[in-house]
The first five atom37 places (N, CA, C, CB, O) and aatype in JSON, in Angstrom:
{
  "aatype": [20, 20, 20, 20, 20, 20, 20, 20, 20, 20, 20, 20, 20, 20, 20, 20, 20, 20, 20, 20, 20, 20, 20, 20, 20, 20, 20, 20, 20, 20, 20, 20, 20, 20, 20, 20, 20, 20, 20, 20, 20, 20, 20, 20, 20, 20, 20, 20, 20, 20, 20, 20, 20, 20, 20, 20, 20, 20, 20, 20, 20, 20, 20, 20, 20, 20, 20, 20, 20, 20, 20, 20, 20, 20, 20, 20, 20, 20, 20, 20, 20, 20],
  "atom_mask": [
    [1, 1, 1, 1, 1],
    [1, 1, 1, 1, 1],
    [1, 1, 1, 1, 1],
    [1, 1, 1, 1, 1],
    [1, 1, 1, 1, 1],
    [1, 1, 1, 1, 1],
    [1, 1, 1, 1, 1],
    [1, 1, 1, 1, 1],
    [1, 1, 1, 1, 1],
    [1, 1, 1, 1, 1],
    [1, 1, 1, 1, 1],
    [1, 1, 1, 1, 1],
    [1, 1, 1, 1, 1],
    [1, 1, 1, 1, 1],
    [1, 1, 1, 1, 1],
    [1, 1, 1, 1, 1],
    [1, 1, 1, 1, 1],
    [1, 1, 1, 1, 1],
    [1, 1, 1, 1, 1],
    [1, 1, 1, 1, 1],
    [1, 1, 1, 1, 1],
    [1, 1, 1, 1, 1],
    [1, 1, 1, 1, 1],
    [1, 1, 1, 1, 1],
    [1, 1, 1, 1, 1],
    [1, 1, 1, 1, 1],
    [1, 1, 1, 1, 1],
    [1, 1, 1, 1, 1],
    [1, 1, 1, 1, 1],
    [1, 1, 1, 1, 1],
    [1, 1, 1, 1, 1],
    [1, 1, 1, 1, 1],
    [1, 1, 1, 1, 1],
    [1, 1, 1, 1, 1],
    [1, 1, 1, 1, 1],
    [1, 1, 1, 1, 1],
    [1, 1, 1, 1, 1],
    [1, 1, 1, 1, 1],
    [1, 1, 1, 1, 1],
    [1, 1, 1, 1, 1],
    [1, 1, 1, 1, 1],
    [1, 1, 1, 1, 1],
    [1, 1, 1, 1, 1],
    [1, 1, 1, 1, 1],
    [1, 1, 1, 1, 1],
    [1, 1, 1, 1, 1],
    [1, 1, 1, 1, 1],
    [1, 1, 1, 1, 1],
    [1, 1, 1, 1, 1],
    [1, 1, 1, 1, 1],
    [1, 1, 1, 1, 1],
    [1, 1, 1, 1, 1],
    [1, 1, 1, 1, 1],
    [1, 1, 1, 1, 1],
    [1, 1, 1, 1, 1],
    [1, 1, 1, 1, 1],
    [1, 1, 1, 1, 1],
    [1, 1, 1, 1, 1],
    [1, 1, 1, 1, 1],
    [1, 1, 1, 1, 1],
    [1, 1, 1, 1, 1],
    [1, 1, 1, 1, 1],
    [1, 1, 1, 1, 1],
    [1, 1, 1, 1, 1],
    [1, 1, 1, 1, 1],
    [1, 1, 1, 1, 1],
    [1, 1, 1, 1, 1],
    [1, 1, 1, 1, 1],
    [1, 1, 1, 1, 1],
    [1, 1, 1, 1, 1],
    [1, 1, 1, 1, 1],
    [1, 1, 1, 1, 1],
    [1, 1, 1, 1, 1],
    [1, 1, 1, 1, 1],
    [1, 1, 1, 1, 1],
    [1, 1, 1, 1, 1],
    [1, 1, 1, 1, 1],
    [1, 1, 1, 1, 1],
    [1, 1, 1, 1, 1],
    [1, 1, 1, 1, 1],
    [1, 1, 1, 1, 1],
    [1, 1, 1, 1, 1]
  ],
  "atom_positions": [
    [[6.15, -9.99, 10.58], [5.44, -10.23, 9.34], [5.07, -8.87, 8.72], [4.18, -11.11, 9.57], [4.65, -8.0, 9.47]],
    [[5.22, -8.58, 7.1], [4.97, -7.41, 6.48], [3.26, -7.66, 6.22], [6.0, -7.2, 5.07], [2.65, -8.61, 5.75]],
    [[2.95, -6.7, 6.62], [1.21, -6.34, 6.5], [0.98, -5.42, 5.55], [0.48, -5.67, 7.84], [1.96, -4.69, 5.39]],
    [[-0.1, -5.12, 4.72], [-0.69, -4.19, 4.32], [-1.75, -3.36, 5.61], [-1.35, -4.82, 3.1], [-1.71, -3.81, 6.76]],
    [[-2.36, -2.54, 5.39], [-2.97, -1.91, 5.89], [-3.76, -1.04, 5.1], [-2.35, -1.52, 6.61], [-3.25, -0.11, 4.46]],
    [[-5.85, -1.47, 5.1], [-5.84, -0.75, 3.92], [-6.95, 0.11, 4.6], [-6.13, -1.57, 2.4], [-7.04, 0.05, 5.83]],
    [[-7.86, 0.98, 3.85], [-8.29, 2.42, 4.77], [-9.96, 1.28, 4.7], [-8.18, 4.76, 3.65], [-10.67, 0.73, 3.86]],
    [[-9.89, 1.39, 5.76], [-11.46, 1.05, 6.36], [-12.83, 1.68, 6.02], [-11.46, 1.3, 7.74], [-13.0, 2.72, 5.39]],
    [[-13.55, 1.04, 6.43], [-15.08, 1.51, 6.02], [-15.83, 2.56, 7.07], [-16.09, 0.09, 5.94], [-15.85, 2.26, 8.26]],
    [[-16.2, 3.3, 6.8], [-16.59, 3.76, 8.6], [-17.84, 4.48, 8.03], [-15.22, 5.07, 9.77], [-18.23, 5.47, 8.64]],
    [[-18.43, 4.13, 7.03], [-19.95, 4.26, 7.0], [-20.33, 3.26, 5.9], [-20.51, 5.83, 6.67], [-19.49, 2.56, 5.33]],
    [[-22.3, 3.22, 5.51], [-22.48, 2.3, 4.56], [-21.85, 2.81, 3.39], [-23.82, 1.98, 4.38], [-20.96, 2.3, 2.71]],
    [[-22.77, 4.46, 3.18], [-22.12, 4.94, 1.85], [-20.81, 5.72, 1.65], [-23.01, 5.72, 1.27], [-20.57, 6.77, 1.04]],
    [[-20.12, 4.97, 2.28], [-18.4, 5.93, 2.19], [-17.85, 4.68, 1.47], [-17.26, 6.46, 4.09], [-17.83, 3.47, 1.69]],
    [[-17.33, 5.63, 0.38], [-16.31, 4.63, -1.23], [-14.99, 5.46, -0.61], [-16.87, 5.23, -3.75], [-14.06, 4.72, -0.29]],
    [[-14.78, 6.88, -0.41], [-13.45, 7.05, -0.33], [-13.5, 7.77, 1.0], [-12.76, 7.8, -1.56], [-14.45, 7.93, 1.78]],
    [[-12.16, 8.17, 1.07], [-11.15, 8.92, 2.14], [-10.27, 9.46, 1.97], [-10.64, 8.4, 2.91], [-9.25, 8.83, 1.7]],
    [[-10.25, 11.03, 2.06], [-8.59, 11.6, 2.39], [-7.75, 11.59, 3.54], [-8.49, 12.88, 2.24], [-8.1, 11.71, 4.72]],
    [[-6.45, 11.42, 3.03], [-5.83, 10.94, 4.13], [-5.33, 12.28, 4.65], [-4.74, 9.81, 3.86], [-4.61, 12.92, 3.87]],
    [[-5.58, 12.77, 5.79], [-5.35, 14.54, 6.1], [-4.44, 14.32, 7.03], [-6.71, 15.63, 6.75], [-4.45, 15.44, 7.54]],
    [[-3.48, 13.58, 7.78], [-2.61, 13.44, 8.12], [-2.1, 12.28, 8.84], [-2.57, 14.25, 8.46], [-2.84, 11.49, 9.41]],
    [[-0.59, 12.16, 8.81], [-0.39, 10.45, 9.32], [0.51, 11.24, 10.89], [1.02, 8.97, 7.77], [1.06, 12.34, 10.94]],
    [[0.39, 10.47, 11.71], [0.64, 10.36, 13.04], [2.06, 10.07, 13.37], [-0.2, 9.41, 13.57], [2.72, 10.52, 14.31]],
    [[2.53, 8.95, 12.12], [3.52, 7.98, 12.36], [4.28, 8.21, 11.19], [3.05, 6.52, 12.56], [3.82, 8.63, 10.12]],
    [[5.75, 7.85, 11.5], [6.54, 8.17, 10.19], [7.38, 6.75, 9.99], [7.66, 9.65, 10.37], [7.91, 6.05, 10.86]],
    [[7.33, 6.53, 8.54], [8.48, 5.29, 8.08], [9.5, 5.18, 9.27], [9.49, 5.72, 6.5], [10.32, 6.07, 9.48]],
    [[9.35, 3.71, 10.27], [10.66, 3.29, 11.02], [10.14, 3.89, 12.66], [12.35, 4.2, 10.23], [10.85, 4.19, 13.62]],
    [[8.68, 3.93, 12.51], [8.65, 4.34, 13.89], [7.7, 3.33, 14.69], [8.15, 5.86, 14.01], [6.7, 2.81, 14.19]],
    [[7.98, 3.19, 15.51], [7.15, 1.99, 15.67], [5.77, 2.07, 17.06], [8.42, 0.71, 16.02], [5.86, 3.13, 17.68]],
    [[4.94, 1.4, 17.42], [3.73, 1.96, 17.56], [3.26, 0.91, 18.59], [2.89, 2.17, 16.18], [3.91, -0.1, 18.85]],
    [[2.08, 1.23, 19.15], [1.28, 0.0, 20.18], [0.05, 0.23, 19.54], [1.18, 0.2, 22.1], [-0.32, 1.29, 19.02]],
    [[-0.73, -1.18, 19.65], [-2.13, -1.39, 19.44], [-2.7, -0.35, 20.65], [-2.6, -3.13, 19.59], [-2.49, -0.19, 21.85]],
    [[-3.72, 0.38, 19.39], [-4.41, 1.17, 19.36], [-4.34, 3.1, 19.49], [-4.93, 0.53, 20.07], [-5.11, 4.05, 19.6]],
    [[-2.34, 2.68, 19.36], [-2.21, 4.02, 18.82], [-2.55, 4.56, 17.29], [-0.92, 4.27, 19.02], [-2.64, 3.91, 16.24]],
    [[-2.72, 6.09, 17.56], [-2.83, 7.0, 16.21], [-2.1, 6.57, 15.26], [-2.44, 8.39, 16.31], [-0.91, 6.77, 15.51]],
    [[-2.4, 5.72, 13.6], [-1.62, 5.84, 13.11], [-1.87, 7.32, 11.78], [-1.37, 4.42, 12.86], [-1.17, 8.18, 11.24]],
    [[-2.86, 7.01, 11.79], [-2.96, 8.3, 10.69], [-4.6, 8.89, 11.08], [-2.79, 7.65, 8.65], [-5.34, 8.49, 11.98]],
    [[-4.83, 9.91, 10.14], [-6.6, 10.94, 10.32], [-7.18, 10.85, 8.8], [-6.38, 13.19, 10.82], [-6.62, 11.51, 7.92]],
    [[-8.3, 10.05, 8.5], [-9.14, 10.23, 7.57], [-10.45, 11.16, 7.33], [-9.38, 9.24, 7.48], [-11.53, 10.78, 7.79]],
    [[-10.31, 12.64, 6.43], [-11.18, 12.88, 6.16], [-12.43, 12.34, 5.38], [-10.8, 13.5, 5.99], [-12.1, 11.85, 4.3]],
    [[-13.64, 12.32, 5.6], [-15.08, 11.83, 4.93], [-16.03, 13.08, 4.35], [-16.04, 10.97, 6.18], [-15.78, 14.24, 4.7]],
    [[-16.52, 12.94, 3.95], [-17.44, 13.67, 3.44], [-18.55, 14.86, 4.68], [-18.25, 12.44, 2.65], [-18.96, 16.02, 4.67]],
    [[-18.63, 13.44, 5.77], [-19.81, 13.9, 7.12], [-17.79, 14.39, 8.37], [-21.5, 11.44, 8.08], [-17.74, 15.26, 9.24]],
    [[-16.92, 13.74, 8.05], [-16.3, 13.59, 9.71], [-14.81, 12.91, 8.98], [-17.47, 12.16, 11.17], [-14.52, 12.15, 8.05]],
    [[-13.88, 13.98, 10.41], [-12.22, 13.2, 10.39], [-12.59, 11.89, 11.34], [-10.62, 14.38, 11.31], [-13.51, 11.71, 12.14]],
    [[-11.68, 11.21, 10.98], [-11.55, 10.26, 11.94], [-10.22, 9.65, 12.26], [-12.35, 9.33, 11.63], [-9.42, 9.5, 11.34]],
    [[-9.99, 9.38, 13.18], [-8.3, 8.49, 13.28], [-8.38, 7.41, 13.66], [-7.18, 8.94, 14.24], [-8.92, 6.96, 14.67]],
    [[-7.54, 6.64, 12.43], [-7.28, 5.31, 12.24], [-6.46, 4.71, 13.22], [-6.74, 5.11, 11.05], [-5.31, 5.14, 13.2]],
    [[-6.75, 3.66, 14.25], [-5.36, 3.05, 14.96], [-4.76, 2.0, 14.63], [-5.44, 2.74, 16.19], [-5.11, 1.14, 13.82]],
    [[-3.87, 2.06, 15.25], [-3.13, 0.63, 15.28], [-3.86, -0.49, 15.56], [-2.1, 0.56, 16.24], [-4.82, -0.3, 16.3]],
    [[-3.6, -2.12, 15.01], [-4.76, -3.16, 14.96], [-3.89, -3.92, 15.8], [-5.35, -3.88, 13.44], [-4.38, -4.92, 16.34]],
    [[-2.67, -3.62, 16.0], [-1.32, -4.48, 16.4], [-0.42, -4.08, 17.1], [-0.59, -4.85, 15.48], [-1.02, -3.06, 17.44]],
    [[0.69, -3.99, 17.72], [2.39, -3.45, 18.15], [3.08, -3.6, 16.93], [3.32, -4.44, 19.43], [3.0, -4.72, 16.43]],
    [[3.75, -2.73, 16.31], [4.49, -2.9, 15.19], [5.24, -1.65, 14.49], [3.61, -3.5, 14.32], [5.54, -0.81, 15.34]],
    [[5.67, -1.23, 13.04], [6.14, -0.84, 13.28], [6.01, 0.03, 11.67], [6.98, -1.52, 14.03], [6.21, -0.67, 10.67]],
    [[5.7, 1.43, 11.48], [5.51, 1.76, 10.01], [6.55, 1.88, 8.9], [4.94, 2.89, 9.99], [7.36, 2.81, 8.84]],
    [[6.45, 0.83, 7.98], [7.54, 0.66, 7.03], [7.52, 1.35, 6.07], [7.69, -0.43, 6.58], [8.63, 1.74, 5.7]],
    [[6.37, 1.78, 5.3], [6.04, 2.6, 3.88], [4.69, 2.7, 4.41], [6.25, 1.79, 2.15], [3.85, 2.03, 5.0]],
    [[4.9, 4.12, 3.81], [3.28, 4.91, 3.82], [2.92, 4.88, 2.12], [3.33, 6.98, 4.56], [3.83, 5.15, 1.34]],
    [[2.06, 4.67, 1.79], [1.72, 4.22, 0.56], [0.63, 5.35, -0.06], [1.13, 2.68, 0.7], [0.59, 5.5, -1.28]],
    [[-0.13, 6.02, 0.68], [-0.7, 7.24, 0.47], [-0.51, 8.0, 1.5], [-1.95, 7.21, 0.17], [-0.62, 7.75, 2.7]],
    [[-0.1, 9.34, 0.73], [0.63, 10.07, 1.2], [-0.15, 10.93, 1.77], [1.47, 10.48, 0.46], [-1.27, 10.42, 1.83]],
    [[-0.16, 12.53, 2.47], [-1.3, 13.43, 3.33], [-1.98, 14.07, 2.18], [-0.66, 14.7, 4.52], [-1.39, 14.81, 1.39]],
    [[-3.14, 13.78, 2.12], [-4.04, 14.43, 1.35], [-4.47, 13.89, -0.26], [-3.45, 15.74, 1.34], [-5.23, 14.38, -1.11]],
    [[-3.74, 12.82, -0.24], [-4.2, 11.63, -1.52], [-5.58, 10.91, -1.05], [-2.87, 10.19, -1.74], [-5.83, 10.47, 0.07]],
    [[-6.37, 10.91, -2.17], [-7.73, 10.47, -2.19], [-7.59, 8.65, -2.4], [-8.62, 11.37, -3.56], [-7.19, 8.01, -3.37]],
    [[-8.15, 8.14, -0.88], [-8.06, 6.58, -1.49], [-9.58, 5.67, -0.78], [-6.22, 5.69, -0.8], [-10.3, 5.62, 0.21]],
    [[-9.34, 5.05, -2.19], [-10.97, 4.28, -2.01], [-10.96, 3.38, -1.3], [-11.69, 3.65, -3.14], [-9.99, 2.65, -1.49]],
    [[-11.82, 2.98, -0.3], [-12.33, 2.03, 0.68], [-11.63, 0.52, 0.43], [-13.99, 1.99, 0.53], [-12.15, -0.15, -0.46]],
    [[-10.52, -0.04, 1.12], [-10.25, -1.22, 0.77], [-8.92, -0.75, 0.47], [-11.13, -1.93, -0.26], [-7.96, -1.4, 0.89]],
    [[-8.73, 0.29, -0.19], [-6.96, 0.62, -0.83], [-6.27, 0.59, 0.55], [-6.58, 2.5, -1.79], [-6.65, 0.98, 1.66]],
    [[-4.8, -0.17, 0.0], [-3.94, 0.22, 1.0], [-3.4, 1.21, 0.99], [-3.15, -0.41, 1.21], [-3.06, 1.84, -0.01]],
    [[-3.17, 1.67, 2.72], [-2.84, 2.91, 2.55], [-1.8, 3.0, 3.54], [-3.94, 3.84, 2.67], [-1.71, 4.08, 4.12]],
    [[-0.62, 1.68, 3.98], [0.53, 1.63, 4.36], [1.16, 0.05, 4.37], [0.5, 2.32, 5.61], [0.86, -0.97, 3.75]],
    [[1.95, 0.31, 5.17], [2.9, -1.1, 5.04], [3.54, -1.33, 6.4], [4.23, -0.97, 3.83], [4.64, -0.83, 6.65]],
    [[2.72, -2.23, 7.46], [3.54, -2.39, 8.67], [4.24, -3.77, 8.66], [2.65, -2.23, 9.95], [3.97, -4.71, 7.91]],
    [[5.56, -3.68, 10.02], [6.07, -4.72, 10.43], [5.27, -5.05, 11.43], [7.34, -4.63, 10.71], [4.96, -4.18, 12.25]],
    [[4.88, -6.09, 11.52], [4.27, -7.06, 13.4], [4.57, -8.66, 13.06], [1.81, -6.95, 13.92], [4.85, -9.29, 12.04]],
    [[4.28, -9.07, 14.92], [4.23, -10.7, 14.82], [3.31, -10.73, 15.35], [5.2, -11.69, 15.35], [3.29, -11.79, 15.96]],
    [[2.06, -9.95, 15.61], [0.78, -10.42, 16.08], [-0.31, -9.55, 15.57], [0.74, -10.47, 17.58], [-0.68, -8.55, 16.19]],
    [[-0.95, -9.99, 14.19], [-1.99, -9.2, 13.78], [-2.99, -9.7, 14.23], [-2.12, -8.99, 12.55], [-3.2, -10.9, 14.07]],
    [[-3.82, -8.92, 14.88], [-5.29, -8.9, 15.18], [-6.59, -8.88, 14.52], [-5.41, -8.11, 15.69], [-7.62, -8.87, 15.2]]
  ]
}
């Protein structure tokens, strides 16, 4: 199944995130709770994991594009989202 994947919340007052680098490249495929990409914040990086086994189809923001809380910010293949 094609998923979105969109950049998470990881405080009350955090609206955005830069994306300072992805882990994973289009066609590579991954296990729940690997690295998929690193979000800079305002306070802290953080790295985003995998929610699933699957597999990265399109990265949708690219390293260092500014995206707001809720935006997607890739495109995986899985048959078991979590």
């Amino acid at each position: 199944m094609k998923v979105s994947l969109k950049l998470p919340l990881f405080g009350m007052n955090m609206e955005e995130g830069t994306i300072s680098r992805w882990c994973k490249l289009p066609g590579e495929s991954f296990a729940k709770g690997d690295p998929l990409y690193e979000v800079e914040t305002e306070k802290v990086t953080s790295e985003v994991t995998a929610p699933c086994d699957g597999t990265l189809l399109e990265v949708l923001a690219p390293e260092q594009s500014v995206v707001a809380v809720g935006d997607p910010v890739c495109q995986i293949e899985t048959a078991n989202v979590s």
